[in-house]
Structures are given as C-alpha cells and as structure tokens.
NUMAR-904772 format. One record per residue (C-alpha): residue in three letters; residue number from 1; x, y, z. Coordinates in nm, 3 decimals. Each point is the difference from the previous one (the first is absolute). Layout:
BEGIN
<type ALA	seq NUM	east X	north Y	up Z> .
...
//
This chain:
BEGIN
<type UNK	seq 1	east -1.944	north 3.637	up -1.451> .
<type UNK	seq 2	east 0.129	north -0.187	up 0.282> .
<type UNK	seq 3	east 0.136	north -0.288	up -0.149> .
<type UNK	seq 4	east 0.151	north 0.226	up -0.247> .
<type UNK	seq 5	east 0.200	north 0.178	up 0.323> .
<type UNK	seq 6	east 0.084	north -0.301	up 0.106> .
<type UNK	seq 7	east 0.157	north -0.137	up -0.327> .
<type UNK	seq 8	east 0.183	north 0.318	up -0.049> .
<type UNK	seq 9	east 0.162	north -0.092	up 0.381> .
<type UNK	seq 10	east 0.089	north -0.347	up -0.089> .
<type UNK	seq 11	east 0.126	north 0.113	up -0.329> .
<type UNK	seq 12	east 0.229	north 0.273	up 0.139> .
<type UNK	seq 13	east 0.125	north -0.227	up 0.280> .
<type UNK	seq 14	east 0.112	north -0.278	up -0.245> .
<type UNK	seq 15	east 0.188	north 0.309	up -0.214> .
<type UNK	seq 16	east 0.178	north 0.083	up 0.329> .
<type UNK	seq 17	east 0.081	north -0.342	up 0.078> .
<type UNK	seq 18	east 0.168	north -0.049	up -0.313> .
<type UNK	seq 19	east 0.201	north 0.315	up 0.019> .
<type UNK	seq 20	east 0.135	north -0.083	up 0.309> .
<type UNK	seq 21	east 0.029	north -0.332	up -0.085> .
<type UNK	seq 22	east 0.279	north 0.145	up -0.320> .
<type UNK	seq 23	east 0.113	north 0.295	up 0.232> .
<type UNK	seq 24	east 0.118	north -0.229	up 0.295> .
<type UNK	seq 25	east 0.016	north -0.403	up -0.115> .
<type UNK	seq 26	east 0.387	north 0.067	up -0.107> .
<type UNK	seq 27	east 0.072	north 0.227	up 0.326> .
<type UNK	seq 28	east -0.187	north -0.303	up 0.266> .
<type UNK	seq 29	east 0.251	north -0.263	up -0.221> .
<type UNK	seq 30	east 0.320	north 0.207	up 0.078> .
<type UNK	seq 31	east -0.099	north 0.074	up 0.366> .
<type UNK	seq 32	east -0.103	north -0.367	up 0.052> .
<type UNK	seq 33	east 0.315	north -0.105	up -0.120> .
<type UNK	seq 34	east 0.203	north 0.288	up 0.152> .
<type UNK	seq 35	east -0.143	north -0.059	up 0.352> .
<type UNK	seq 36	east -0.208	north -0.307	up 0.002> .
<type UNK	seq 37	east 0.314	north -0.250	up 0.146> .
<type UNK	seq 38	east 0.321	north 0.128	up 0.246> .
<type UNK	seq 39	east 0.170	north -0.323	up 0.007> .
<type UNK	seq 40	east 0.305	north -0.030	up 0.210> .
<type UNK	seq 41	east 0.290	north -0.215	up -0.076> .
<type UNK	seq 42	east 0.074	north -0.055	up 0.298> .
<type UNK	seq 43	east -0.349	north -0.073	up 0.183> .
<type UNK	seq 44	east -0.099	north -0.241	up -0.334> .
<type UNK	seq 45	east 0.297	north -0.222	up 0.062> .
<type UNK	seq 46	east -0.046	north -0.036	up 0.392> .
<type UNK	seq 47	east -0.413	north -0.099	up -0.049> .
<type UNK	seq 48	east 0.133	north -0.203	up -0.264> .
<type UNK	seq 49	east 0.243	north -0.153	up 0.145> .
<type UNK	seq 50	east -0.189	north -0.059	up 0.365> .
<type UNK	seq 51	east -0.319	north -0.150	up -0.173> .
<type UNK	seq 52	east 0.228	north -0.231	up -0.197> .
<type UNK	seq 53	east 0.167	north -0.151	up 0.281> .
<type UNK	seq 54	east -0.321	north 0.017	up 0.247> .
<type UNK	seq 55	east -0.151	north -0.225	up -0.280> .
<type UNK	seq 56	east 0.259	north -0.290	up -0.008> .
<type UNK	seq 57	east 0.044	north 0.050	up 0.415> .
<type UNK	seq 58	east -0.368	north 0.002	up 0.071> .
<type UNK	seq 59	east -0.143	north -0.108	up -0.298> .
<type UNK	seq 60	east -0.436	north 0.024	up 0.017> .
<type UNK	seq 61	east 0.087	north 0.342	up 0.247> .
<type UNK	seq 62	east 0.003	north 0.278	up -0.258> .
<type UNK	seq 63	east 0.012	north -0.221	up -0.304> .
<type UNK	seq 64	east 0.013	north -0.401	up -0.113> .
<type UNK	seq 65	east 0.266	north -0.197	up -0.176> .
<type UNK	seq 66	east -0.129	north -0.241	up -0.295> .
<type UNK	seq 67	east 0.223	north -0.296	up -0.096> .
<type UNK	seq 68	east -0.094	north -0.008	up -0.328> .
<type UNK	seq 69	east 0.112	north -0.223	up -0.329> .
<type UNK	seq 70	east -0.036	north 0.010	up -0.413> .
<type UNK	seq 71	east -0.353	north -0.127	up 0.015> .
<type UNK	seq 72	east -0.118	north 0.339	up 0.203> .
<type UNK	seq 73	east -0.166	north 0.251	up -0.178> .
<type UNK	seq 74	east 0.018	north 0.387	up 0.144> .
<type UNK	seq 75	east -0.220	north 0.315	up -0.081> .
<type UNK	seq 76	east 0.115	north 0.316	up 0.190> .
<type UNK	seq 77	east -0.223	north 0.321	up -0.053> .
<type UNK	seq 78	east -0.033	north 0.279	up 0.174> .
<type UNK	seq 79	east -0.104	north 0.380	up 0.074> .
<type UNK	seq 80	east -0.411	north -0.061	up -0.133> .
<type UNK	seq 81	east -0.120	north 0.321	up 0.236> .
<type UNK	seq 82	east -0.295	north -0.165	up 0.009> .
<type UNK	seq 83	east -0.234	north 0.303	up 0.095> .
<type UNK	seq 84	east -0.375	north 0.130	up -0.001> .
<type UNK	seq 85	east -0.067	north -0.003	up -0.411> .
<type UNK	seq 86	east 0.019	north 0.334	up 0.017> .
<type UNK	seq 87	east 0.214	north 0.254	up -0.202> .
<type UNK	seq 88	east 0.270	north -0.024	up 0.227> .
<type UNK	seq 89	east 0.019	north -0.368	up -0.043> .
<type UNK	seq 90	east 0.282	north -0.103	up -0.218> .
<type UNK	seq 91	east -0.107	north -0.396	up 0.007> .
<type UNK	seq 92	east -0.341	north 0.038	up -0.189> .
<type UNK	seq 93	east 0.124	north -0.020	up -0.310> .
<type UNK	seq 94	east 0.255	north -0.285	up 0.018> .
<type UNK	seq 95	east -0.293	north -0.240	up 0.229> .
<type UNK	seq 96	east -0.057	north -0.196	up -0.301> .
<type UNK	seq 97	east 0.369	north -0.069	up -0.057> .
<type UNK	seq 98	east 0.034	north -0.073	up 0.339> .
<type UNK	seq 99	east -0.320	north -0.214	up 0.035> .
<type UNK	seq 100	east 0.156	north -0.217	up -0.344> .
<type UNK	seq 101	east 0.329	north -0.025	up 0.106> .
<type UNK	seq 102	east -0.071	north -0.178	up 0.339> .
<type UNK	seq 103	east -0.284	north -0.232	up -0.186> .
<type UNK	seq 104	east 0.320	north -0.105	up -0.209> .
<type UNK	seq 105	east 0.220	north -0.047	up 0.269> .
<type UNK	seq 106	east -0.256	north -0.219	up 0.192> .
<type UNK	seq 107	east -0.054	north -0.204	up -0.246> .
<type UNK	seq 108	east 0.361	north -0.117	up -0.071> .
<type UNK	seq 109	east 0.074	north -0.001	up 0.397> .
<type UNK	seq 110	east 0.225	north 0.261	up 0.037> .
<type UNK	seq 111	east 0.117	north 0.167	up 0.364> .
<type UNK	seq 112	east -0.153	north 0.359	up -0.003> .
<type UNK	seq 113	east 0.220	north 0.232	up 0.214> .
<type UNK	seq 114	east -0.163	north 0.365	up 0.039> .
<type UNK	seq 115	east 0.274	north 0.247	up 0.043> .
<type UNK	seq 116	east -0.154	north 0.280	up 0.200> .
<type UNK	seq 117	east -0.242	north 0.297	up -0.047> .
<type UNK	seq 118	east -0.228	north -0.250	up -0.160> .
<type UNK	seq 119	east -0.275	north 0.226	up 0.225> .
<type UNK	seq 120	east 0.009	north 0.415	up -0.028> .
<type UNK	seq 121	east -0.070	north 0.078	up 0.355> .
<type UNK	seq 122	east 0.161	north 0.355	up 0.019> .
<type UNK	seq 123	east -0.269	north 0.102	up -0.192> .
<type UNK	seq 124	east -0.296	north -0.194	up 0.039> .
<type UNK	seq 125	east -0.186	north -0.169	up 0.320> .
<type UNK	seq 126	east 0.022	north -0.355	up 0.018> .
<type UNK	seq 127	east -0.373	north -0.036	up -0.023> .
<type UNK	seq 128	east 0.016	north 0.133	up -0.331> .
<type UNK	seq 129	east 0.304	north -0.172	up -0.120> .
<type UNK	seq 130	east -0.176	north -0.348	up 0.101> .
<type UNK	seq 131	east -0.365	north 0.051	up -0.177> .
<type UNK	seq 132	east 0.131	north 0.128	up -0.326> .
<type UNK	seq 133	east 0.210	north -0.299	up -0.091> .
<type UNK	seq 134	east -0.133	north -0.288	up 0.120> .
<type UNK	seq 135	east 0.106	north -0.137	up -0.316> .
<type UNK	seq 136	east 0.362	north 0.001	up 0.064> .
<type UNK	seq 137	east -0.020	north -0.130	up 0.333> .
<type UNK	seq 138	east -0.153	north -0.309	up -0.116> .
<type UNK	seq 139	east 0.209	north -0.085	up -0.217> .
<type UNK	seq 140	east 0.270	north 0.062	up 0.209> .
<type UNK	seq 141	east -0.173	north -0.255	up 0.237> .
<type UNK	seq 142	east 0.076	north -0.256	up -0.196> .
<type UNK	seq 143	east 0.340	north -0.014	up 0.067> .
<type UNK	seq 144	east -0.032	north 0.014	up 0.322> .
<type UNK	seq 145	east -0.197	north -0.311	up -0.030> .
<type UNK	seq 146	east 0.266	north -0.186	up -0.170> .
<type UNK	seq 147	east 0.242	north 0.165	up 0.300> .
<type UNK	seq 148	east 0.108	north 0.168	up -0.328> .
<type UNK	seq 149	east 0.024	north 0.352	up 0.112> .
<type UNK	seq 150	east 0.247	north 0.231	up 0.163> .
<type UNK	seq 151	east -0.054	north 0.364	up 0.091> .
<type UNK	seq 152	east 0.203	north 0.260	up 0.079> .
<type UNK	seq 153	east -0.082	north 0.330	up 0.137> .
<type UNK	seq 154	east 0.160	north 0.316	up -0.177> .
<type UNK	seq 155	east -0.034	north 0.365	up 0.133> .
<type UNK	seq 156	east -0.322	north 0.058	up -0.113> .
<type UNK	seq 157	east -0.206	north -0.267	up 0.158> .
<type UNK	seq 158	east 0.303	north -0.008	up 0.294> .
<type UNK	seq 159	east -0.378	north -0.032	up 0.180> .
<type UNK	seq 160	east 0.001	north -0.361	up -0.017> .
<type UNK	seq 161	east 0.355	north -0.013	up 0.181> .
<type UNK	seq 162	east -0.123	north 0.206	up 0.286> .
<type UNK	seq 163	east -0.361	north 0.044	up 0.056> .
<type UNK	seq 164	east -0.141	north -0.201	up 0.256> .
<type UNK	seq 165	east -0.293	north -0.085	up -0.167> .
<type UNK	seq 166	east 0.213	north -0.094	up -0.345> .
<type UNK	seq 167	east -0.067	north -0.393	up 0.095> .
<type UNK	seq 168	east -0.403	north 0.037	up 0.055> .
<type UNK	seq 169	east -0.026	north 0.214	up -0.366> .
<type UNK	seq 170	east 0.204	north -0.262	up -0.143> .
<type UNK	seq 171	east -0.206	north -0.255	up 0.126> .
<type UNK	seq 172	east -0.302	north 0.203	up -0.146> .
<type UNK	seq 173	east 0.145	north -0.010	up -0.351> .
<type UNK	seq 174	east 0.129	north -0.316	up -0.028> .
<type UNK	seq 175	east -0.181	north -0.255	up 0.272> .
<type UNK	seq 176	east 0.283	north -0.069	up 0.192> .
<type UNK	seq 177	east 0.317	north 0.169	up 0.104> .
<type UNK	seq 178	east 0.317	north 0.017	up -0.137> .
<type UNK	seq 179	east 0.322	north 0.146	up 0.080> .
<type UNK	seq 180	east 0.122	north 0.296	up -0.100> .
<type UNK	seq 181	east 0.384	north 0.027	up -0.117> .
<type UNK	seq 182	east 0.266	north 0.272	up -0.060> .
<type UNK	seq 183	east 0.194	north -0.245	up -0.210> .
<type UNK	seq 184	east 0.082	north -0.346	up -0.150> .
<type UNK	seq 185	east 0.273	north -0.199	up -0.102> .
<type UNK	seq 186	east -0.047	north -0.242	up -0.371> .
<type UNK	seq 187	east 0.283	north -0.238	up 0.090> .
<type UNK	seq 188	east 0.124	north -0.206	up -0.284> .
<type UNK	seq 189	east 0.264	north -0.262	up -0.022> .
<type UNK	seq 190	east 0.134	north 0.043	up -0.352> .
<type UNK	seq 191	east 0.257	north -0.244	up -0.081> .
<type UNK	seq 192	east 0.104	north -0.050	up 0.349> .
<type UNK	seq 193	east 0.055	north 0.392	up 0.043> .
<type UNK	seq 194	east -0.254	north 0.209	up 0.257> .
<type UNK	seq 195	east -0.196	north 0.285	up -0.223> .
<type UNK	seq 196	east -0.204	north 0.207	up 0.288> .
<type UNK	seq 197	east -0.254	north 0.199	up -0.190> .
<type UNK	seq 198	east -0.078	north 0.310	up 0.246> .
<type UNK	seq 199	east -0.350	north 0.180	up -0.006> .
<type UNK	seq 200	east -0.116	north 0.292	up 0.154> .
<type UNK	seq 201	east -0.220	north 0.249	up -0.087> .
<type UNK	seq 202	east 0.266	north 0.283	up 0.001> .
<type UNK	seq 203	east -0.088	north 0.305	up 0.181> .
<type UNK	seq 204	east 0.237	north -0.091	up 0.274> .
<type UNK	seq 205	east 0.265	north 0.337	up 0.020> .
<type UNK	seq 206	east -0.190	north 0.195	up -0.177> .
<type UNK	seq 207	east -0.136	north 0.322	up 0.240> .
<type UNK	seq 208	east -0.254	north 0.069	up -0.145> .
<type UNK	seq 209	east -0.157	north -0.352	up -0.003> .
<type UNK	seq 210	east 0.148	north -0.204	up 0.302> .
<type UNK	seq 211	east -0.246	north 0.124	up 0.242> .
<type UNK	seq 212	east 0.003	north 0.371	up -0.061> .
<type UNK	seq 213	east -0.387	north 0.128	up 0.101> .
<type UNK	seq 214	east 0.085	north 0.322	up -0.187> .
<type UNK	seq 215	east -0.016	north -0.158	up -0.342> .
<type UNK	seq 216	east -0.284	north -0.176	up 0.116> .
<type UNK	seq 217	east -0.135	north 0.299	up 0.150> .
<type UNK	seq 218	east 0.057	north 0.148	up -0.394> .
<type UNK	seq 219	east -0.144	north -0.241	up -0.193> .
<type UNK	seq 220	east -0.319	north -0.079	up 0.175> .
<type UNK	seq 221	east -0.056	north 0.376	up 0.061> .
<type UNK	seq 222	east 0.119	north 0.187	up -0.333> .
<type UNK	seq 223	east 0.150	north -0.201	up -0.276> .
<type UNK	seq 224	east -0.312	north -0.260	up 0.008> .
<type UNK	seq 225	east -0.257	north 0.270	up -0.063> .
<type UNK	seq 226	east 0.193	north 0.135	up -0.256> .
<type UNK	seq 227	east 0.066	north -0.282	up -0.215> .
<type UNK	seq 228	east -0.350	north -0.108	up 0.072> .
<type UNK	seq 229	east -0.136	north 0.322	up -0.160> .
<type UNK	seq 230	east 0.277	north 0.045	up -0.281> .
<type UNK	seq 231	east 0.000	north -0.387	up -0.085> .
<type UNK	seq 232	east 0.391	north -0.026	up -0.003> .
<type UNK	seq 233	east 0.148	north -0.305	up 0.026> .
<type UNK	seq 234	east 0.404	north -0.001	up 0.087> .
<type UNK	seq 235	east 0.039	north -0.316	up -0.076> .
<type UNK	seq 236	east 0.147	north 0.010	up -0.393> .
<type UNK	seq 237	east -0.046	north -0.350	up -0.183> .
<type UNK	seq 238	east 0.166	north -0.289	up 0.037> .
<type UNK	seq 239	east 0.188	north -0.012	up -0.359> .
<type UNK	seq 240	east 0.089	north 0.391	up 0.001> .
<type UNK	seq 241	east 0.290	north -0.030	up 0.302> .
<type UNK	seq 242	east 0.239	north 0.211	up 0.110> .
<type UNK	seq 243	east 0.324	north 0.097	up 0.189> .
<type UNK	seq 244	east 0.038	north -0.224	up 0.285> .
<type UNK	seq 245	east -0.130	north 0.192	up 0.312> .
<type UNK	seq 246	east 0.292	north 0.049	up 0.241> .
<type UNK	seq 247	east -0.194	north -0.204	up 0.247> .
<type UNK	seq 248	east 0.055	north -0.295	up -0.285> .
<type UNK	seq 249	east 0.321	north 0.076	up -0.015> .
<type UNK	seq 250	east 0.044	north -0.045	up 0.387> .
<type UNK	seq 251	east -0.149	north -0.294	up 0.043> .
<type UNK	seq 252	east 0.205	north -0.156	up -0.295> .
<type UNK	seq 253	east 0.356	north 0.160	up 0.218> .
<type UNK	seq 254	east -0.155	north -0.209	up 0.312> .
<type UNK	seq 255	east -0.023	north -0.341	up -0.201> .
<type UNK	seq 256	east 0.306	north 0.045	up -0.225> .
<type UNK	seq 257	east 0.202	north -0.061	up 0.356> .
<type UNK	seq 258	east -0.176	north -0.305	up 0.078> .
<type UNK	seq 259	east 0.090	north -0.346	up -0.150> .
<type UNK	seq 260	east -0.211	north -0.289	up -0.086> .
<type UNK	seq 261	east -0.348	north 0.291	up 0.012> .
<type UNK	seq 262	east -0.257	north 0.178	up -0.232> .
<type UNK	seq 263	east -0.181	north 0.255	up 0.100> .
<type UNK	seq 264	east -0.407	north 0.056	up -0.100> .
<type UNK	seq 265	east -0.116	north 0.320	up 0.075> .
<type UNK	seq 266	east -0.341	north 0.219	up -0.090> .
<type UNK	seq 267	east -0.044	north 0.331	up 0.163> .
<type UNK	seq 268	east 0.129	north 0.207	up -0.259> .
<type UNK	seq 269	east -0.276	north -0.123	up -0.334> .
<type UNK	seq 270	east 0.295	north -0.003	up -0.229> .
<type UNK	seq 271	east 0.081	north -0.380	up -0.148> .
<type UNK	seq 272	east 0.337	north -0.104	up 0.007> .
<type UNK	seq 273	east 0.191	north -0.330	up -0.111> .
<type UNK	seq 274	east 0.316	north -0.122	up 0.076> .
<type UNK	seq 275	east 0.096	north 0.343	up 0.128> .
<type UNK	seq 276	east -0.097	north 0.208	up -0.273> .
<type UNK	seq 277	east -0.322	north 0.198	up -0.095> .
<type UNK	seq 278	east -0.207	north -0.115	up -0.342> .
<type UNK	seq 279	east 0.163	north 0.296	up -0.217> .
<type UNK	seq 280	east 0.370	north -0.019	up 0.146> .
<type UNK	seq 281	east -0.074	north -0.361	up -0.127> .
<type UNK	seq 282	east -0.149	north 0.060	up -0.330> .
<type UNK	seq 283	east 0.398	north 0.219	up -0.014> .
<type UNK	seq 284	east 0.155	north -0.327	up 0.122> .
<type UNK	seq 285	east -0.179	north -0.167	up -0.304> .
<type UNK	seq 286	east 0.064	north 0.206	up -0.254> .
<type UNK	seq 287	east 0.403	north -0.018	up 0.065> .
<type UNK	seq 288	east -0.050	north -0.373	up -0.008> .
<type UNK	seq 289	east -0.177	north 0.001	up -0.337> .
<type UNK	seq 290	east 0.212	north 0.241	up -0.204> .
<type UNK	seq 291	east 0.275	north -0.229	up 0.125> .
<type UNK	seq 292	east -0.179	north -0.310	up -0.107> .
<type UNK	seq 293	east -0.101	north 0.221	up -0.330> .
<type UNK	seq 294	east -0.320	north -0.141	up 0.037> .
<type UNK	seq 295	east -0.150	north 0.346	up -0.229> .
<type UNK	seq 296	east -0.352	north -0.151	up 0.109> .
<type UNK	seq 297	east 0.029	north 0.033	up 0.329> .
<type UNK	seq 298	east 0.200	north 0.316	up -0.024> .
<type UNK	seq 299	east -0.283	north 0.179	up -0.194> .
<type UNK	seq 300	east -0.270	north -0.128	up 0.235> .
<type UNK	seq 301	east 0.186	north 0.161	up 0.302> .
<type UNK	seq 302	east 0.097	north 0.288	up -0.135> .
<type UNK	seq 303	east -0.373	north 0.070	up -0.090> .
<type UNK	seq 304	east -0.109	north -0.079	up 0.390> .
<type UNK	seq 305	east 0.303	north 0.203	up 0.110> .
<type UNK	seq 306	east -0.170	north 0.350	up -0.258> .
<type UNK	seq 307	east -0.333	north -0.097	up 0.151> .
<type UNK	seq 308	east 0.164	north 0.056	up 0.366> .
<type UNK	seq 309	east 0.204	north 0.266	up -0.150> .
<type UNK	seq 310	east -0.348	north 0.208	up -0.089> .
<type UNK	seq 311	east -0.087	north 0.000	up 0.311> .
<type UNK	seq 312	east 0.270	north 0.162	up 0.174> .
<type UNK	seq 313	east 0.220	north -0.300	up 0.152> .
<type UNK	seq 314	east 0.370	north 0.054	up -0.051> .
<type UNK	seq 315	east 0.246	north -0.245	up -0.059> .
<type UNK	seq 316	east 0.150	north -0.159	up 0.332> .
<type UNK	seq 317	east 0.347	north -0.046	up 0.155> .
<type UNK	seq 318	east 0.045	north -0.378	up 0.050> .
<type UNK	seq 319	east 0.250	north -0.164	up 0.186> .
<type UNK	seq 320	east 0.133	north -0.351	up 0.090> .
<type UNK	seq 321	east -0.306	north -0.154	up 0.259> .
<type UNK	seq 322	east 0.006	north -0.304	up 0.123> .
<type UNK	seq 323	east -0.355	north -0.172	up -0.059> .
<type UNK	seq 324	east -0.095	north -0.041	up 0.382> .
<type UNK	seq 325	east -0.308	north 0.300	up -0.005> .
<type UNK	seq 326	east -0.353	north -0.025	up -0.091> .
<type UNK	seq 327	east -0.329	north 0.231	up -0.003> .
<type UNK	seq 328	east -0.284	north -0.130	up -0.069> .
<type UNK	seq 329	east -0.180	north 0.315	up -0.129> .
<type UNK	seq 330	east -0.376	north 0.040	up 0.144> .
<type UNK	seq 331	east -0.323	north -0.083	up -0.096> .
<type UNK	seq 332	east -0.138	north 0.365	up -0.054> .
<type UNK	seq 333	east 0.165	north 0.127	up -0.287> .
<type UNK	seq 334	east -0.220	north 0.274	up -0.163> .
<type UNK	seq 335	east -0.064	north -0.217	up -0.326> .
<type UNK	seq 336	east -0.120	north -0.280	up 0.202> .
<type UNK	seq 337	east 0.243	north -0.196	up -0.033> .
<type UNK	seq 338	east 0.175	north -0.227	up 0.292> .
<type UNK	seq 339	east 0.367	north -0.142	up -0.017> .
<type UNK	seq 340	east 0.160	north -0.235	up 0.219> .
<type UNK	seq 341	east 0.271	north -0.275	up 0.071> .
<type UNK	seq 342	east -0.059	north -0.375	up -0.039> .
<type UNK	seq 343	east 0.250	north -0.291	up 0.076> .
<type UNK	seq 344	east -0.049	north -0.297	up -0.163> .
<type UNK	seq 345	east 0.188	north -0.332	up -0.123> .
<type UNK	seq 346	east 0.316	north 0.152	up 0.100> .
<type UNK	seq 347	east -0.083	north 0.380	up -0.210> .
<type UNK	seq 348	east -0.074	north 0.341	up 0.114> .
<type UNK	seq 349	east -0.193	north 0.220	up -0.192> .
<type UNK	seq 350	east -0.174	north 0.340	up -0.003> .
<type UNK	seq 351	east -0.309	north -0.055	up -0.087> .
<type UNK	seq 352	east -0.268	north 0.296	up -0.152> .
<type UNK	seq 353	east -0.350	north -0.060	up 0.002> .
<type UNK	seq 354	east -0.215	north 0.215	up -0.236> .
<type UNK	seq 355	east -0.342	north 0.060	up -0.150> .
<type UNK	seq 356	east -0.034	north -0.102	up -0.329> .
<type UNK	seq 357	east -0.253	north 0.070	up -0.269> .
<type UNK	seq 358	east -0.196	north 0.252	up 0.274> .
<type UNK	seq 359	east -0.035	north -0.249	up 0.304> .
<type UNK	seq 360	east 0.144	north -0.297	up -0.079> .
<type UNK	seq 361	east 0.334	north -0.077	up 0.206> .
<type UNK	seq 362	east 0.283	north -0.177	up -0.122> .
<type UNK	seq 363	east 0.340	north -0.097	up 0.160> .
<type UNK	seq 364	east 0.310	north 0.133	up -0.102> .
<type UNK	seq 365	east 0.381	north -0.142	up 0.073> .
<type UNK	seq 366	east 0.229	north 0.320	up -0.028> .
<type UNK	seq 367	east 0.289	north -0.170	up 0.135> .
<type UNK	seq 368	east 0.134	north -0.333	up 0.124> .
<type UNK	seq 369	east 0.309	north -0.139	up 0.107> .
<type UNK	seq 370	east 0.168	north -0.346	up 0.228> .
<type UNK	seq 371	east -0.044	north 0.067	up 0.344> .
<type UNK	seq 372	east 0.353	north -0.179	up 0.003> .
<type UNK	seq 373	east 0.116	north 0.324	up -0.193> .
<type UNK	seq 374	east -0.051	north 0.217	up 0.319> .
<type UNK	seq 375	east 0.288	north -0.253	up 0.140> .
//
C-alpha cells in the first residue's frame, strides 16, 4: 500500500511538472528576453573602446595580441555554462559535441580561444563545476600544452578575473597556471593591409551582466531552482535564430566606426556572421537566388524559410551592414548542439556541430567567407 502512495506522489508531481512546464515555458522565454540584457549604447562603446586600446597599449595586461599569418588555424567558442549535471545545467547535453569538437581541433593544430562563461558560477559552486566535467577540462589541457589556448572570462565566471584564489583553482584543473584574459587581438597581415580581429566575451555595458550582484543574486537564488525543477532550457537551437538582440546590434554600431577591425563576441547565444543572424541570412539568400533564377535553390529556401515560419519567426528588416561583427553562438543550445567561429587558410566560417544518428557528432560549415572581405 505504501509503494502504491508513493507512486501516486511521483505520478502527480510529474503531471504538475508538465503543466507548468506548458503554462509558463512561453511566459519565462518572453521575460528572459524582455529583461534578461539592459545594454547601454553608450556604456558598450566606452568598455569597448577602453579594452581595445588597453590591449594594443599594454598588450598581456587585460588581453594578448597574436601576430598571426595564413598558415594559423582559429577555433573561438564560447558560453558552455559548464555546471553541476543537474537540471539546471544547460551544458549536459551538448558535452559530447563539445568533447568531439576539441578532439578535432587538436588533432589538426588549431588555436582554441574560449570566449567566456565557459564555467556557470552564478549558479553552481566551483567544487561542483570542477568534479562533474573533468572531461572537458582535459581536453582543454591539451591546448594549453601546445601553448594553444586562450581564455577569456565573461560575466558568469567574472570569478576567475577577480577571486584571489582564481590562480590556485586553475592550477588545480589544469597543472599549472595560466592567465586569465578579458580580450585578444587575431592580427593578420592580409595583403599588406592590418585586419585586427577583436574578441571579447561581450557582457561589457550590459547592467545586468557587467558586475551587477542583483542578477547574480537572481539567478543563483530563483531562476536556477526553477529551471532546475521545470527543465527549461532558454537557450533555442543553433539553426532556429532570430532577430538580432539589440545588444548584437550595439556591438555591431561600436565596430562599424572602426577601420581595419572585426569584432567576435558571445554573451548573447545567438550566432551571427558577417553581421547578420542565420535567418536574416537565409533572406539575404533567397534575394540572391531568385536573382540568379537558380529555382533549386529558391525552392530549398523557401521550404527552410515555412519551417521557421511554423514556428513563429517573422520575417526581418535588413539593412546595409558592413561585415565587421561576429557571435559565436554557445555551446548549450537545448538540442545539444554547439556552434562556433573558425579561421582558417584565410576563411571565416560559422561552424555548427550536431549529433547525428542519436550520438554521433558531425561538423557543420553554415557559413564562410575571405577574411580579406571584412577589409
């Protein structure tokens, strides 16, 4: 009779999990997006700007400049919120694309900078952060054997920027310490013309990221619990974009102004190339085919653009941009799937990487262009 009570409990509790789960899911989504990120113009274009020129003043204070050349090969990817493997941790699902895509980049050499927030520490202890992937910290060890490996601090591991005992936890995960940046320079000599490649994690201007121990305060407190016990994962995957966030849309107005400089960013989870998001894009595509009246191409995109269509995403209002602004997405969406940017042989490309057949991961180019095009 007991277990009987008991299964009756568990049974109930799922049914009023799932209710809430259909009652609230699309509220949390609008509030997230309604309140989750106050970016000021103003405030992003001063950190910007500062960082940028404390980096080629004092470069190896708050961030290193790398002469590099064609034969350099890049992998930015950011935003894992690596956490405790519970059901507030949005990385457990995308570990084995994560785990695959570094094993690929090691083997063919590559640079590996980590963009920020590649540790959830507003929600989780550090203790619990560090046992439950030891996976990913070894093979992000490897790089740092090869002196291969840049990281950046975002605002949600801003611990390693300002803990005192950041360099002795370091030191725990990876054997030996390593610095800890708030951004890079790529620079590239393309043709006898500078390209400076900026990267930061992003968060900089934005109050309720840059420091603000409210949202902190919020997360770790309220919103972690919740999605832990409703299973709700924000982050929407990596092919099913949409409107640029207006914190995008800032950090493109800061780069625009500046000549001879691309800007990488994460913070926000939403990829974007050359300036514009994957569906403005798939837009941008379709104009060019009907021109071409290439009907095969025109019937393919048309189908992707119903698909998005289906699920709510509205057509968007492009403009002219100048291709200077990147985003490398995150490694958390909620299908498990990771994107990222890679620069190689003198291309940039937006790269997906997804499970295939169940748990196999493959590697997907979305986009690619000359880095001599951002010139």
């Amino acid at each position: 009779m007991y277990f009987i009570f008991v299964k009756i409990a568990i049974d109930n509790a799922f049914e009023m999990r799932r209710l809430l789960q259909k009652l609230l899911n699309a509220w949390i989504i609008r509030m997230s997006n309604k309140f989750g990120s106050r970016p000021d113009r103003a405030r992003i274009h001063e950190a910007l700007s500062k960082l940028y020129d404390n980096i080629n003043s004092h470069p190896g204070k708050r961030g290193e400049i790398y002469e590099l050349n064609e034969g350099h090969k890049i992998i930015v990817l950011s935003d894992q919120h690596k956490g405790g493997r519970d059901f507030s941790d949005d990385f457990a699902l995308a570990e084995k694309n994560y785990l695959k895509a570094l094993e690929y980049y090691e083997a063919r050499q590559f640079i590996y900078v980590n963009l920020g927030d590649s540790e959830e520490l507003w929600e989780n202890l550090l203790e619990s952060v560090i046992k439950h992937n030891k996976a990913t910290f070894e093979a992000e060890k490897t790089f740092i054997k090869r002196k291969a490996f840049t990281k950046i601090f975002g605002n949600h591991d801003l611990y390693w920027d300002n803990d005192p005992l950041s360099q002795f936890n370091l030191k725990r995960i990876y054997g030996e310490v390593i610095r800890i940046y708030e951004g890079a320079i790529l620079r590239f000599n393309l043709n006898g013309k500078k390209l400076d490649v900026f990267l930061t994690h992003g968060h900089q201007g934005d109050l309720q990221s840059d420091g603000n121990w409210f949202s902190k305060w919020f997360v770790s407190t309220i919103w972690a619990p919740l999605q832990a016990y409703l299973r709700i994962n924000l982050n929407t995957p990596a092919y099913n974009n949409q409107l640029k966030t207006e914190h995008n849309i800032l950090m493109y107005d800061w780069v625009q102004n500046q000549n001879g400089v691309a800007l990488i960013t994460g913070h926000t989870h939403q990829p974007v190339f050359a300036s514009l998001t994957y569906l403005e894009r798939l837009y941008v595509k379709l104009k060019k085919a009907v021109g071409e009246k290439n009907t095969i191409e025109v019937d393919n995109l048309t189908l992707e653009l119903h698909k998005l269509a289906a699920k709510g995403e509205e057509p968007p209002v492009i403009n002219k941009y100048k291709s200077a602004y990147f985003n490398s997405g995150c490694c958390c969406f909620s299908d498990g799937d990771i994107t990222g940017i890679e620069i190689e042989s003198s291309l940039i490309r937006l790269i997906k990487w997804s499970y295939k057949n169940g748990d196999m991961s493959e590697r997907f180019v979305l986009e690619e262009m000359k880095l001599e095009d951002l010139l």
